[in-house]
KOLTORPA-781951 format. One record per residue (C-alpha): z negated, y, x negated. Coordinates in Angstrom, 3 decimals. Each point is the difference from the previous one (the first is absolute). Layout:
% residues N
       up    north     east
        Z        Y        X
...
END
This chain:
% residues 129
       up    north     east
    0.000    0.000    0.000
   -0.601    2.559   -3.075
   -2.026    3.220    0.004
    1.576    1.487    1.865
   -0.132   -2.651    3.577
   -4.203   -0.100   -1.094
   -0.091    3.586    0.094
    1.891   -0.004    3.625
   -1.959   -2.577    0.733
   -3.208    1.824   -0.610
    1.071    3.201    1.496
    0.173   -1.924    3.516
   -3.228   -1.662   -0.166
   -1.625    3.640   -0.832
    1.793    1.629    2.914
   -0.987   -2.944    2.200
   -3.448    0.374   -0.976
   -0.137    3.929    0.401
    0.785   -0.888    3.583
   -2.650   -2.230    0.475
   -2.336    2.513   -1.681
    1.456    2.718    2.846
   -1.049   -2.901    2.794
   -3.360   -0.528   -1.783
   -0.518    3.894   -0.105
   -0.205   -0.193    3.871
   -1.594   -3.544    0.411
   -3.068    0.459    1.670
   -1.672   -2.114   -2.497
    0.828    1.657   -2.791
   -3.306    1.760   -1.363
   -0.177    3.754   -0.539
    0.425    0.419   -3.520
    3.128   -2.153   -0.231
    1.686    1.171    2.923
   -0.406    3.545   -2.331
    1.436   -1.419   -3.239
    2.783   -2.212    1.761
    1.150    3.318    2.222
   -0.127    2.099   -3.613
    2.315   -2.873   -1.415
    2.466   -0.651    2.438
    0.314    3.829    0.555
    0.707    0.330   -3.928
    2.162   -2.896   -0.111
    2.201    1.444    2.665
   -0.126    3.753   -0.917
    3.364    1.871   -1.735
   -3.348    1.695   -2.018
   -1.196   -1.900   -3.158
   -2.857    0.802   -2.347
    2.228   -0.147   -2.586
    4.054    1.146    0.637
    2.210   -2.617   -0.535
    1.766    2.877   -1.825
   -2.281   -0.490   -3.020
    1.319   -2.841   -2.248
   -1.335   -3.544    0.097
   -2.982    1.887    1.329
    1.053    0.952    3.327
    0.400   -3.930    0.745
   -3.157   -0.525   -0.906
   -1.475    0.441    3.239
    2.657   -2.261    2.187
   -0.521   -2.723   -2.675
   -3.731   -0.231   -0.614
   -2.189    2.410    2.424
    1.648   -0.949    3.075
   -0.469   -4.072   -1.001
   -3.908    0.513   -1.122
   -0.953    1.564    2.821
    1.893   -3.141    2.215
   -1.659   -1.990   -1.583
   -3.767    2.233    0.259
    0.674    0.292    3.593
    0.324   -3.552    0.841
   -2.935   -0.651   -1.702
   -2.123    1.718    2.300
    1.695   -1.142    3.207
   -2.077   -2.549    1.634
    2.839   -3.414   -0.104
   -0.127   -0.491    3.939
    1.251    3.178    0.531
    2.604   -0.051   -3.173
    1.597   -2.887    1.205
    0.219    0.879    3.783
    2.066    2.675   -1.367
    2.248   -1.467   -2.134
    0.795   -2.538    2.659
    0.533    3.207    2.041
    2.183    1.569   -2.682
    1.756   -3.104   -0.356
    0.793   -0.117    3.361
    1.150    3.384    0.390
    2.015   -0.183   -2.768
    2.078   -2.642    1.344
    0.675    2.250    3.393
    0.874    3.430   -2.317
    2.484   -1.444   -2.079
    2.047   -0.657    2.715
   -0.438    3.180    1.905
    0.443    2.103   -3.129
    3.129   -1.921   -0.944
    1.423    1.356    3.670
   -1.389    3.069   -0.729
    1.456    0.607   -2.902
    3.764   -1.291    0.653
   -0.295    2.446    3.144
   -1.026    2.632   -2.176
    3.029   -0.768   -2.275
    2.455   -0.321    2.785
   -0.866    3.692    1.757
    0.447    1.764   -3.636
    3.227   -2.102   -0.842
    0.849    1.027    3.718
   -0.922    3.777   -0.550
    2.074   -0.026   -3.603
    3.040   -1.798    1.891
   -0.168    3.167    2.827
   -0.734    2.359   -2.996
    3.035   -0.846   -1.435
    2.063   -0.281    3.080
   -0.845    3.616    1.213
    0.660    1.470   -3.588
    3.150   -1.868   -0.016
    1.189    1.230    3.030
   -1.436    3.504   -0.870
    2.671    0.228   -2.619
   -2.206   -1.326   -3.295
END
């Protein structure tokens, strides 16, 4: 598989599991305190805003490659396991139903703009270029 399919293959599981950390944030049984750290990862994970720019050499990856992944693996630490795997048998299930959906979505989305460019172009055509 090479580096480069483990790497893939890791990227996945840690989007997979910052879902289940955003179900566990709202799990009722999900103490206090972690239901603070997993909101403050998931929010960081999926914010454009990094604590250090990506901008910034070998630096600015920093973050993405070993922040995000530590505090993963801190926040499923303190999740009690009942609740952790109630929700990744309810990410698991939801992912199943989104890919699907967002595969429609997404060819739709592609059709109207290929649409729009097809009537763009007609109308300038006819316009006289």
């Amino acid at each position: 598989m090479g580096w480069l399919g483990s790497l893939k293959q890791r990227a996945r599981a840690l989007k997979a599991e910052t879902y289940v950390l955003y179900l566990a944030a709202r799990h009722p049984g999900t103490p206090w305190y972690a239901k603070l750290l997993v909101a403050g990862i998931v929010a960081y994970a999926f914010s454009p805003i990094d604590l250090i720019p990506d901008f910034v050499p070998v630096l600015g990856y920093l973050d993405d490659l070993v922040l995000i992944p530590l505090g993963i693996m801190l926040a499923i630490r303190l999740l009690p396991p009942e609740v952790l795997a109630e929700c990744r048998a309810r990410a698991q299930e939801r992912r199943k139903l989104v890919s699907r959906a967002a595969g429609v979505v997404i060819v739709a989305i592609w059709l109207a703009l290929a649409g729009l460019g097809l009537w763009w172009a007609w109308r300038w055509w006819n316009a006289g270029g």
